[in-house]
mmCIF file of the C-alpha atoms, coordinates in Angstrom:
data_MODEL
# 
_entry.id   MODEL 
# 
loop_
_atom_site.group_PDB 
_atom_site.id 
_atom_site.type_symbol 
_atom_site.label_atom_id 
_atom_site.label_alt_id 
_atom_site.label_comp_id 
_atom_site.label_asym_id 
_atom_site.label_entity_id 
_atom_site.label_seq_id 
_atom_site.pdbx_PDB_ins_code 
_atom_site.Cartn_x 
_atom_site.Cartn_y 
_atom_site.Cartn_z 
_atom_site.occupancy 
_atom_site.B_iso_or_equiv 
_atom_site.pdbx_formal_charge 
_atom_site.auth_seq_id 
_atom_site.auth_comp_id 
_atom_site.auth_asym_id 
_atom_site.auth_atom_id 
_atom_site.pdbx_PDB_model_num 
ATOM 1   C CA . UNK A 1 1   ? -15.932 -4.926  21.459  1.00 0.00 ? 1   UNK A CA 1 
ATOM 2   C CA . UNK A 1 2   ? -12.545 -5.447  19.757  1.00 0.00 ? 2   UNK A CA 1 
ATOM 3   C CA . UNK A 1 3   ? -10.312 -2.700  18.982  1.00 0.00 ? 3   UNK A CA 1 
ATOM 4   C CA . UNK A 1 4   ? -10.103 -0.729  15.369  1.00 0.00 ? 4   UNK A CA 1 
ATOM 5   C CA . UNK A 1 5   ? -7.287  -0.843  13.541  1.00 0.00 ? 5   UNK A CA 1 
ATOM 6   C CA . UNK A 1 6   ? -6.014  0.863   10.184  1.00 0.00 ? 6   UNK A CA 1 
ATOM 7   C CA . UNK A 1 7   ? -3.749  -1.708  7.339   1.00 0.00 ? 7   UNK A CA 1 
ATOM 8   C CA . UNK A 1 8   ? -1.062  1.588   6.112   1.00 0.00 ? 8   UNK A CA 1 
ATOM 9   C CA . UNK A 1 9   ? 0.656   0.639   2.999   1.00 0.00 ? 9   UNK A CA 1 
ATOM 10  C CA . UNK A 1 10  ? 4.131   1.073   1.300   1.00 0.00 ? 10  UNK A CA 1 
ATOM 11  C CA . UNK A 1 11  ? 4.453   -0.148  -2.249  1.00 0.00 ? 11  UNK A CA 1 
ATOM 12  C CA . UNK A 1 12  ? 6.867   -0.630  -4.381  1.00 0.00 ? 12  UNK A CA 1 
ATOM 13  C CA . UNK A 1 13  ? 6.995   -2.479  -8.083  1.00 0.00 ? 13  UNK A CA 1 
ATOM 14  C CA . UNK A 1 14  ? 6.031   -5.829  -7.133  1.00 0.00 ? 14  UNK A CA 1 
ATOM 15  C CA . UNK A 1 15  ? 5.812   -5.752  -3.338  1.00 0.00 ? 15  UNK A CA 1 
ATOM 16  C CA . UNK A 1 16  ? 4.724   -3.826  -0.368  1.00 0.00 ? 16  UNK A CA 1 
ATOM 17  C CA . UNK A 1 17  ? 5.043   -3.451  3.654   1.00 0.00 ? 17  UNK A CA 1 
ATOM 18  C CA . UNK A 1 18  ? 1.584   -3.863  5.558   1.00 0.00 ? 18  UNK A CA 1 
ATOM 19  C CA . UNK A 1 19  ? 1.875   -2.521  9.251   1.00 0.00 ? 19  UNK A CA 1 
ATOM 20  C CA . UNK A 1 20  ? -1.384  -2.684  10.686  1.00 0.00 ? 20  UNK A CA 1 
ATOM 21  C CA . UNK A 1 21  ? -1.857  -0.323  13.627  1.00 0.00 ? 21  UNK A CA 1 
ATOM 22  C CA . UNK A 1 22  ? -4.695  0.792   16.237  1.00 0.00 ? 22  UNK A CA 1 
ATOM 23  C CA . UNK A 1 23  ? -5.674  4.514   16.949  1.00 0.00 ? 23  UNK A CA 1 
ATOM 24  C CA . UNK A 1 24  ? -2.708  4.346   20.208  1.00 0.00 ? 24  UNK A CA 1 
ATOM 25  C CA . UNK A 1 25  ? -0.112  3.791   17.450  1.00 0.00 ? 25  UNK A CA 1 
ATOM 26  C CA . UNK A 1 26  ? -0.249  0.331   18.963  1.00 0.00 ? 26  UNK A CA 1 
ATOM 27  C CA . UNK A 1 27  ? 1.258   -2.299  16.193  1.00 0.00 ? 27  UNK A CA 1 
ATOM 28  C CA . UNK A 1 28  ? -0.608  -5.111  15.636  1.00 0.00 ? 28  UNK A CA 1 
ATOM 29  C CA . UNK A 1 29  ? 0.522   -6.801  12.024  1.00 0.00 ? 29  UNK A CA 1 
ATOM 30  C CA . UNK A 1 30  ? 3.475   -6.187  9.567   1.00 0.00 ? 30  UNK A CA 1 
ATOM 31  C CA . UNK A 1 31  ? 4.492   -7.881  6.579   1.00 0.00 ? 31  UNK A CA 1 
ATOM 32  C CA . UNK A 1 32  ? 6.039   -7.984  3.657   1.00 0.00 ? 32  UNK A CA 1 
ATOM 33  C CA . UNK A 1 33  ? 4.069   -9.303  0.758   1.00 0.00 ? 33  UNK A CA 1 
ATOM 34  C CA . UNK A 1 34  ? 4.140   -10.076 -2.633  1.00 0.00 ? 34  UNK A CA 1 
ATOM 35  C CA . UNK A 1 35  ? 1.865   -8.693  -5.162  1.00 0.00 ? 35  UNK A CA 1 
ATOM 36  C CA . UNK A 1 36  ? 2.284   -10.752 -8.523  1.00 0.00 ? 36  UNK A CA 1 
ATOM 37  C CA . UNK A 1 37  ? 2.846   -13.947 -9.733  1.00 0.00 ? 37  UNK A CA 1 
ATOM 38  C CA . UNK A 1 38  ? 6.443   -15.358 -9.949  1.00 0.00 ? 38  UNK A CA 1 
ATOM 39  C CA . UNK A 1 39  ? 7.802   -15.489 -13.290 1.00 0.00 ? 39  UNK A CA 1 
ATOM 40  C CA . UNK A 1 40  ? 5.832   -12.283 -13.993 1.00 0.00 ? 40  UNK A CA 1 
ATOM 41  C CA . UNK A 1 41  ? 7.794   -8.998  -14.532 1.00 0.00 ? 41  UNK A CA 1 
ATOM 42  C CA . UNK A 1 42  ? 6.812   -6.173  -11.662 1.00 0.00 ? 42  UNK A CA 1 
ATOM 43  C CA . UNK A 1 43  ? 7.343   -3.136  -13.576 1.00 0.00 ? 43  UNK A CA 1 
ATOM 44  C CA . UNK A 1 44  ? 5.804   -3.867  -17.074 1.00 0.00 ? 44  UNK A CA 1 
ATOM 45  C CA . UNK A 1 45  ? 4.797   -0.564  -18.468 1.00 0.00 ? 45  UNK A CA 1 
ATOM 46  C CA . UNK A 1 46  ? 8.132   0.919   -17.537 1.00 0.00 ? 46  UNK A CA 1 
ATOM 47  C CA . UNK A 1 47  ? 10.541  -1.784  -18.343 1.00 0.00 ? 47  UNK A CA 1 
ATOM 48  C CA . UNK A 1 48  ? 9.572   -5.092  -19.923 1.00 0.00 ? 48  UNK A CA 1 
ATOM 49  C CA . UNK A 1 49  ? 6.671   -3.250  -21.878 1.00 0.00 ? 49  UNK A CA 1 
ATOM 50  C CA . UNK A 1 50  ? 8.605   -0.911  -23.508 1.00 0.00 ? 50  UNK A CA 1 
ATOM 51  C CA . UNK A 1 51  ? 10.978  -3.484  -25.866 1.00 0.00 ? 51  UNK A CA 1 
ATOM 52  C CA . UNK A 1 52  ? 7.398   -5.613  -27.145 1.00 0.00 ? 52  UNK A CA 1 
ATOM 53  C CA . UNK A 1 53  ? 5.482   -4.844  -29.606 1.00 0.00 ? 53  UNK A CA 1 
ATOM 54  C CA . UNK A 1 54  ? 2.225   -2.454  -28.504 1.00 0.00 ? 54  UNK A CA 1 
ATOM 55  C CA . UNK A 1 55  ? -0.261  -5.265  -28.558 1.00 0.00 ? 55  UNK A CA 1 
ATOM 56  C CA . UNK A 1 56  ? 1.907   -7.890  -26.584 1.00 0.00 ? 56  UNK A CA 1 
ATOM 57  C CA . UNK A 1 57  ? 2.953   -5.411  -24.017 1.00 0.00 ? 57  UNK A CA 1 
ATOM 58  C CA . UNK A 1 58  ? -0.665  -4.680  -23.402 1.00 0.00 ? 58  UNK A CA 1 
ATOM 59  C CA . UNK A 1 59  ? -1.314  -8.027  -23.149 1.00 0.00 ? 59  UNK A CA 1 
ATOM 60  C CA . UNK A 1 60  ? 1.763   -8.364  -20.549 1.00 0.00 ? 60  UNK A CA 1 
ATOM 61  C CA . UNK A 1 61  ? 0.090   -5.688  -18.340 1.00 0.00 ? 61  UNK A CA 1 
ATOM 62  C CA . UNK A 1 62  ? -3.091  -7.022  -18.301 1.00 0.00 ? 62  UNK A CA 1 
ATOM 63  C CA . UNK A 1 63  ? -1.693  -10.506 -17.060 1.00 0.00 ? 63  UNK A CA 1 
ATOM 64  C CA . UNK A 1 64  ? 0.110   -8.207  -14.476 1.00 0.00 ? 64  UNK A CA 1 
ATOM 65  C CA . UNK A 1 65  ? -2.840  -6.387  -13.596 1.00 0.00 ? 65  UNK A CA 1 
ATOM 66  C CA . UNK A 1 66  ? -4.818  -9.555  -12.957 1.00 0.00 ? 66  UNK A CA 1 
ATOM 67  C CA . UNK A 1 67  ? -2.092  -10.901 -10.960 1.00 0.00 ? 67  UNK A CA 1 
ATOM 68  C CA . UNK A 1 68  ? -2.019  -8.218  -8.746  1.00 0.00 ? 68  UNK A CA 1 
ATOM 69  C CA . UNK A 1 69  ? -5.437  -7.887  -8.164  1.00 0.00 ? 69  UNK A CA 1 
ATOM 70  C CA . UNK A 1 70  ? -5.544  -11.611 -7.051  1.00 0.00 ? 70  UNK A CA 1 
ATOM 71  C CA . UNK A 1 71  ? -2.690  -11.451 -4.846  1.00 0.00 ? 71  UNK A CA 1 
ATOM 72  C CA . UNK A 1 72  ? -4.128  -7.961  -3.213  1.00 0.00 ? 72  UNK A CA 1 
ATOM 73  C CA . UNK A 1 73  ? -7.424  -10.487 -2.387  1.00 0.00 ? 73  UNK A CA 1 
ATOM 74  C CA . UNK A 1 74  ? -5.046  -12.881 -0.818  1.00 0.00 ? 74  UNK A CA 1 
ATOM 75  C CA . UNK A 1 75  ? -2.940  -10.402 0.699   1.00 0.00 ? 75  UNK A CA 1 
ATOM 76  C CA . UNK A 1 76  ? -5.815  -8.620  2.628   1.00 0.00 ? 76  UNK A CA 1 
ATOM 77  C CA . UNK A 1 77  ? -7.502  -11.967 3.346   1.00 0.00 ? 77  UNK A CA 1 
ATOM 78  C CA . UNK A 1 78  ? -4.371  -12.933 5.351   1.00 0.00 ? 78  UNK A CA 1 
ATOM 79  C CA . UNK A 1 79  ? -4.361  -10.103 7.115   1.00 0.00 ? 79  UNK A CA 1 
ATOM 80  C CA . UNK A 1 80  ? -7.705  -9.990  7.711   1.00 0.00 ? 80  UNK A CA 1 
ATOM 81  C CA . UNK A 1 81  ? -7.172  -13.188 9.368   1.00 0.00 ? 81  UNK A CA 1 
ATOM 82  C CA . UNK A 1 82  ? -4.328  -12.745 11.454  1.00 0.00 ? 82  UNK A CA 1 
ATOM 83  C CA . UNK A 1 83  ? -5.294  -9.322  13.014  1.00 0.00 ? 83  UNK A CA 1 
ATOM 84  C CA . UNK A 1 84  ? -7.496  -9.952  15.853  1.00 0.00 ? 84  UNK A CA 1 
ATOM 85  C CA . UNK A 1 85  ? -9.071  -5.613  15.492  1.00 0.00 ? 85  UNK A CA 1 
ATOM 86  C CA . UNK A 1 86  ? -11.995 -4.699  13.572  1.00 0.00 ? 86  UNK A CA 1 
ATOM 87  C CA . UNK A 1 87  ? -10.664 -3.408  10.612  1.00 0.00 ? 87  UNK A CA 1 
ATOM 88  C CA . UNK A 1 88  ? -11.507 -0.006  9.252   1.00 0.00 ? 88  UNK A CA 1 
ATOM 89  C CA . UNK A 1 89  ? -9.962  0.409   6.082   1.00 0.00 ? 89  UNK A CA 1 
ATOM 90  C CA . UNK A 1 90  ? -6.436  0.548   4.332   1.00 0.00 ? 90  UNK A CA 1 
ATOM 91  C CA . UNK A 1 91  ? -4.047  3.481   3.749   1.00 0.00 ? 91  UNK A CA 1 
ATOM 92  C CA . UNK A 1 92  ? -2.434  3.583   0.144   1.00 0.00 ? 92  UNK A CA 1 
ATOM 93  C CA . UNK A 1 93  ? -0.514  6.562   -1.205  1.00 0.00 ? 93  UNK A CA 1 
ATOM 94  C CA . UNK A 1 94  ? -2.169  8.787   -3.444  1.00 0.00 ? 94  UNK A CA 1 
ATOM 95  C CA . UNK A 1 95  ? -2.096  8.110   -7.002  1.00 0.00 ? 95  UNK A CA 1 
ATOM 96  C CA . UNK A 1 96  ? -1.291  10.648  -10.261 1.00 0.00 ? 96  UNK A CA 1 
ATOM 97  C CA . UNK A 1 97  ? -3.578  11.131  -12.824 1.00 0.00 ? 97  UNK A CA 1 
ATOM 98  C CA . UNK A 1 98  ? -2.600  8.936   -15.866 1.00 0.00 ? 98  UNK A CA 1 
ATOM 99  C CA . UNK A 1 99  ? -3.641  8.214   -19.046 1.00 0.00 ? 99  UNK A CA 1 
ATOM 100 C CA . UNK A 1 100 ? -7.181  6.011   -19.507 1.00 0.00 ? 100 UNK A CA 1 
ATOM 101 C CA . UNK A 1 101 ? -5.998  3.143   -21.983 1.00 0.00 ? 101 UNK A CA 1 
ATOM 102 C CA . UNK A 1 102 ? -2.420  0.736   -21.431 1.00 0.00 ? 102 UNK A CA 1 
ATOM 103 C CA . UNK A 1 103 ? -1.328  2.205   -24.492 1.00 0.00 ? 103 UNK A CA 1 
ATOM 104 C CA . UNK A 1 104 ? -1.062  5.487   -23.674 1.00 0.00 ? 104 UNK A CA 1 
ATOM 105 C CA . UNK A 1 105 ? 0.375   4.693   -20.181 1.00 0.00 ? 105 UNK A CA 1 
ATOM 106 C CA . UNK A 1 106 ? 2.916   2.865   -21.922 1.00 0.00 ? 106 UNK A CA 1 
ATOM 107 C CA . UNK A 1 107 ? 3.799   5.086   -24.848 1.00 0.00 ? 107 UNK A CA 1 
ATOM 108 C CA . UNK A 1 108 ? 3.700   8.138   -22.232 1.00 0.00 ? 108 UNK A CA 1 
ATOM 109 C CA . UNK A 1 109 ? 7.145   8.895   -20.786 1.00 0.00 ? 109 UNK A CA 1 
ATOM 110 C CA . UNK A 1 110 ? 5.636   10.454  -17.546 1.00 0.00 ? 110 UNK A CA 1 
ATOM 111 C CA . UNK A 1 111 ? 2.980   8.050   -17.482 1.00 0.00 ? 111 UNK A CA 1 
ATOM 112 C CA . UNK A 1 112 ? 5.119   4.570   -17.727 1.00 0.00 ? 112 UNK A CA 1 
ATOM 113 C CA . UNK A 1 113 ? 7.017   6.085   -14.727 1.00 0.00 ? 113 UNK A CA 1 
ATOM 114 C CA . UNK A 1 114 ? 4.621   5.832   -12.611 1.00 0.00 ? 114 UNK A CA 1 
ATOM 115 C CA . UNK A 1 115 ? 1.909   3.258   -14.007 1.00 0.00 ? 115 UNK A CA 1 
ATOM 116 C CA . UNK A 1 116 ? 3.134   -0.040  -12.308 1.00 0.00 ? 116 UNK A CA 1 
ATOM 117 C CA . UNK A 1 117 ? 2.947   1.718   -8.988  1.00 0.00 ? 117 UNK A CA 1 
ATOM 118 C CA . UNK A 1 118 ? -0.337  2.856   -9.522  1.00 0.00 ? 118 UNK A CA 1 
ATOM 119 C CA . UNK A 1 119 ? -1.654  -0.306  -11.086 1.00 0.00 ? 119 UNK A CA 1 
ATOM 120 C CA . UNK A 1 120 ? -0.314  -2.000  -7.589  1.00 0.00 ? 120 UNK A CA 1 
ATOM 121 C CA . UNK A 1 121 ? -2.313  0.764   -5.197  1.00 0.00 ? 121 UNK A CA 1 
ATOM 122 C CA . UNK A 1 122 ? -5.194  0.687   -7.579  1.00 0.00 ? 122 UNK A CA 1 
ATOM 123 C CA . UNK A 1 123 ? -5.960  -3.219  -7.304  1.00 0.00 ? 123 UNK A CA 1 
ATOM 124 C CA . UNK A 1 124 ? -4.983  -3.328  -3.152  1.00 0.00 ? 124 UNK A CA 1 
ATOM 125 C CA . UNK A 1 125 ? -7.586  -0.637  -2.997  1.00 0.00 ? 125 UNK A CA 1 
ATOM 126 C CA . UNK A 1 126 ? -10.269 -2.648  -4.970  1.00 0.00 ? 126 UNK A CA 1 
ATOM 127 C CA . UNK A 1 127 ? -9.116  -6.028  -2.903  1.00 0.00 ? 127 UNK A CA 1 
ATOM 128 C CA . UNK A 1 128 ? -10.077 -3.299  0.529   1.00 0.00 ? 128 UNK A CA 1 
ATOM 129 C CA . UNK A 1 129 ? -13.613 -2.442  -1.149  1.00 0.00 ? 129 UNK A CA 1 
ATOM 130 C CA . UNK A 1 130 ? -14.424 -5.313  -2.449  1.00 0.00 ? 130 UNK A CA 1 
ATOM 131 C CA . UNK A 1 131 ? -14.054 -6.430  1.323   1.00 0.00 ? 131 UNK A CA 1 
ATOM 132 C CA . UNK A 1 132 ? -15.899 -3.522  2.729   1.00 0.00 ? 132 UNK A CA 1 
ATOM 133 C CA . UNK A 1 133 ? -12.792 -1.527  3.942   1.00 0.00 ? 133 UNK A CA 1 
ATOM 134 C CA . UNK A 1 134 ? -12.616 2.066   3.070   1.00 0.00 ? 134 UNK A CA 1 
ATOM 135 C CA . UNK A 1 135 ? -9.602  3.397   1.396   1.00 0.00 ? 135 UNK A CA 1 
ATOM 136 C CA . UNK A 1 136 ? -7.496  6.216   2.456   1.00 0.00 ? 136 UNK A CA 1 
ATOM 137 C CA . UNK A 1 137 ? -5.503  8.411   0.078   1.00 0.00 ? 137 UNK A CA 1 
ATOM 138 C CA . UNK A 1 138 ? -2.387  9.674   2.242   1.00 0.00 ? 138 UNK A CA 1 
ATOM 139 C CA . UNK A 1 139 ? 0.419   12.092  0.890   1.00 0.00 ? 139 UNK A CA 1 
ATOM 140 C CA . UNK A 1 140 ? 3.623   10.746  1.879   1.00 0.00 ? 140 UNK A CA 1 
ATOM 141 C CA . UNK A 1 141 ? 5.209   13.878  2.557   1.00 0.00 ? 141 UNK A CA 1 
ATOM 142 C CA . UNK A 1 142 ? 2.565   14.645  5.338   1.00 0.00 ? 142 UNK A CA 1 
ATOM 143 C CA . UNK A 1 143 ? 1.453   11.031  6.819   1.00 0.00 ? 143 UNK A CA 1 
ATOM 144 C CA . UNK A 1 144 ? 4.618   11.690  9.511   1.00 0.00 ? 144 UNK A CA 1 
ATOM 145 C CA . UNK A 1 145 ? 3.070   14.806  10.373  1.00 0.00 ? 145 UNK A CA 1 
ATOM 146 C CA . UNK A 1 146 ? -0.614  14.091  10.125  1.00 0.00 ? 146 UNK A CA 1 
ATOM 147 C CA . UNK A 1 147 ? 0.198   10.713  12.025  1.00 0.00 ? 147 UNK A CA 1 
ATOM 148 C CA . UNK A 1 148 ? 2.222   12.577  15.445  1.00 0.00 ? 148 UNK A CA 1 
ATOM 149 C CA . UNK A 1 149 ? -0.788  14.841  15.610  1.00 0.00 ? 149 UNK A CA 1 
ATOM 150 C CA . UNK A 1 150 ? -3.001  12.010  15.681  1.00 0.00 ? 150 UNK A CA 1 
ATOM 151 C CA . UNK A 1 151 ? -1.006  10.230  18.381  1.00 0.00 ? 151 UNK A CA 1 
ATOM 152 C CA . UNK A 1 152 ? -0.213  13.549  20.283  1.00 0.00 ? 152 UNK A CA 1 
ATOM 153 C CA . UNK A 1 153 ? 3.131   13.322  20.190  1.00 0.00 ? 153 UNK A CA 1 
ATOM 154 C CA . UNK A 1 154 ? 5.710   15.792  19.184  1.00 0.00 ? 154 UNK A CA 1 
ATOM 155 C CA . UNK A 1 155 ? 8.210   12.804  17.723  1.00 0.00 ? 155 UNK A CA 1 
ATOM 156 C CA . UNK A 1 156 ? 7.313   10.563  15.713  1.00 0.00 ? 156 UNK A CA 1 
ATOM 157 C CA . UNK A 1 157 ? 10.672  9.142   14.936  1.00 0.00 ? 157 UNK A CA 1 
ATOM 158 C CA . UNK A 1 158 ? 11.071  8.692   19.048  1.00 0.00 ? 158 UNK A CA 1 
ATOM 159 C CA . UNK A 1 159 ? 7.640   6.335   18.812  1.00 0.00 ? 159 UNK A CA 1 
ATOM 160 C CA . UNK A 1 160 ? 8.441   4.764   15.811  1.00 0.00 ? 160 UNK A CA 1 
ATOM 161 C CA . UNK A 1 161 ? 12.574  3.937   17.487  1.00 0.00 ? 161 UNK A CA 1 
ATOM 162 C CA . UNK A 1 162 ? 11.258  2.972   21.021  1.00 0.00 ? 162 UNK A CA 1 
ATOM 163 C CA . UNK A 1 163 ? 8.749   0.578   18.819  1.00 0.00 ? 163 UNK A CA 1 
ATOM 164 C CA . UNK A 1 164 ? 11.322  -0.996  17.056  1.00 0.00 ? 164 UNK A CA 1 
ATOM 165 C CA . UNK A 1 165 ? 13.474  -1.339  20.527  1.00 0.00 ? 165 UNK A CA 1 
ATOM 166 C CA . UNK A 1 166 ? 10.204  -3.341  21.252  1.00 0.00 ? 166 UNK A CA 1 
ATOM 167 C CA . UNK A 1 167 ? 9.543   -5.551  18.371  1.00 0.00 ? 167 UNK A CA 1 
ATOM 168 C CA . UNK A 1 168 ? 13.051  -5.754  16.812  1.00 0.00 ? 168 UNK A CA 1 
ATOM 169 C CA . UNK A 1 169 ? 13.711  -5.949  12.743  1.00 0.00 ? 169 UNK A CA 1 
ATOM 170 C CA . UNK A 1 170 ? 12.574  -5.876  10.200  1.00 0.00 ? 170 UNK A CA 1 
ATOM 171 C CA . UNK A 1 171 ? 11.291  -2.486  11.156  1.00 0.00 ? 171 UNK A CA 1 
ATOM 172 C CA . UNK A 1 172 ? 12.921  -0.213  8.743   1.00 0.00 ? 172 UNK A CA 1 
ATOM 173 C CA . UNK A 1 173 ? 11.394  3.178   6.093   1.00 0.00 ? 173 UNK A CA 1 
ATOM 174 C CA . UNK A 1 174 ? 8.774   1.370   4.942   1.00 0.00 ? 174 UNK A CA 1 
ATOM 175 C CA . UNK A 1 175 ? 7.536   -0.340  7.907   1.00 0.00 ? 175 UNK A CA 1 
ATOM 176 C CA . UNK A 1 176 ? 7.619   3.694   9.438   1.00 0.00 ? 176 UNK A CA 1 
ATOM 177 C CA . UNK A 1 177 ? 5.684   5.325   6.511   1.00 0.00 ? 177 UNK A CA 1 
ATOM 178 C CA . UNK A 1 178 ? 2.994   2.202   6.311   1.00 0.00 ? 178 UNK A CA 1 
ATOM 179 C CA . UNK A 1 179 ? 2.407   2.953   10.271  1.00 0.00 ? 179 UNK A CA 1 
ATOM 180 C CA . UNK A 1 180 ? 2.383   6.434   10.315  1.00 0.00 ? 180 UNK A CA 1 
ATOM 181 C CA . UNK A 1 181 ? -0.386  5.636   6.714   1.00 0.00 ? 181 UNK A CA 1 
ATOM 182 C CA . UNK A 1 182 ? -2.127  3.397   9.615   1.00 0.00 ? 182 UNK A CA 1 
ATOM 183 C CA . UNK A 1 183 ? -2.193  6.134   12.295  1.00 0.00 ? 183 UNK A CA 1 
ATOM 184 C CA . UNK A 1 184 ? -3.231  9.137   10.532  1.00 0.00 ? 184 UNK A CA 1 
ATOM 185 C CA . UNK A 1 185 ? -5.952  7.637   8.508   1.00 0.00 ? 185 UNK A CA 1 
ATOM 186 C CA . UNK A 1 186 ? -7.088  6.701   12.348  1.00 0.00 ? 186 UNK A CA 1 
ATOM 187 C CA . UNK A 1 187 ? -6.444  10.370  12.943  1.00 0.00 ? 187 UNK A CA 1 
ATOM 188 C CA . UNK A 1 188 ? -8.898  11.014  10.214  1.00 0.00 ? 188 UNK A CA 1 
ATOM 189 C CA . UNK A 1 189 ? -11.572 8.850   11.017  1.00 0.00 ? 189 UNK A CA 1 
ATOM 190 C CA . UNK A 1 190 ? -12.153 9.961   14.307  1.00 0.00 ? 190 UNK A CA 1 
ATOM 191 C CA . UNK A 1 191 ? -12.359 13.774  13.249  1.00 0.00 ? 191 UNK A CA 1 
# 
């Protein structure tokens, strides 16, 4: 039987940082990927949204949206590919409550802050259903201390400096909070 293994994500506007890991805290996959089109802005309800007209920057963040959502299918399919574990689901970090509609996530100060982000986590998470993964929510101000408890060990920054000893760069914040995603939500399963 193969081994299990977790995808933990950090995302950003645009991008993210897979590090797929097994229950050990053993890495097996990180990237960086991309999750939208070229040519297409990354941050649309907060930035390029906010200087068109209501209708057009709907529009804009629908392209976005469907952008995302087919490079979170491509994204997951690669690493679906490369990994040679059984894969048992993806970490993403949680995700505020916003507004239903575009418009009111764009028109919303608090909202528009936040929107792109959650539009990215939102269509990875879909991309990990629609392939049978399960999702886990993780609070990134607990994952490092969910994830040593998990492992059994008392420093996490010790694992995460003698991995990166091992595997060399890139291996930097995001690569750390995308494993430690990986590890806890491997915590959680087995519980």
């Amino acid at each position: 039987m193969s081994p299990a293994a977790i995808t933990g994500v950090s995302d950003h506007g645009g991008w993210g940082v897979l590090v797929t890991a097994d229950g050990n805290g053993r890495l097996l996959d990180r990237r960086r990927v991309e999750l939208v089109d070229e040519g297409l802005p990354k941050i649309p309800h907060h930035s390029e949204g906010q200087v068109l007209p209501l209708d057009q920057a709907i529009k804009l963040v629908e392209r976005v949206r469907a952008s995302a959502e087919r490079h979170a299918k491509l994204v997951l399919d690669a690493v679906a590919i490369a990994v040679p574990a059984r894969t048992l689901g993806i970490a993403v970090r949680q995700c505020p409550e916003l507004p239903v509609t575009i418009a009111e996530r764009i028109t919303n100060y608090r909202a528009r802050n936040v929107a792109d982000w959650v539009m990215y986590r939102k269509a990875l998470a879909a991309a990990a259903e629609a392939r049978g993964w399960p999702v886990y929510w993780y609070d990134p101000r607990q994952v490092h201390d969910i994830a040593s408890k998990a492992l059994g060990v008392r420093n996490l920054d010790a694992h995460f400096a003698e991995l990166r000893r091992a595997v060399g760069p890139p291996w930097g914040q995001d690569h750390k909070i995308a494993m430690a995603a990986a590890i806890a939500a491997m915590g959680a399963r087995s519980m």
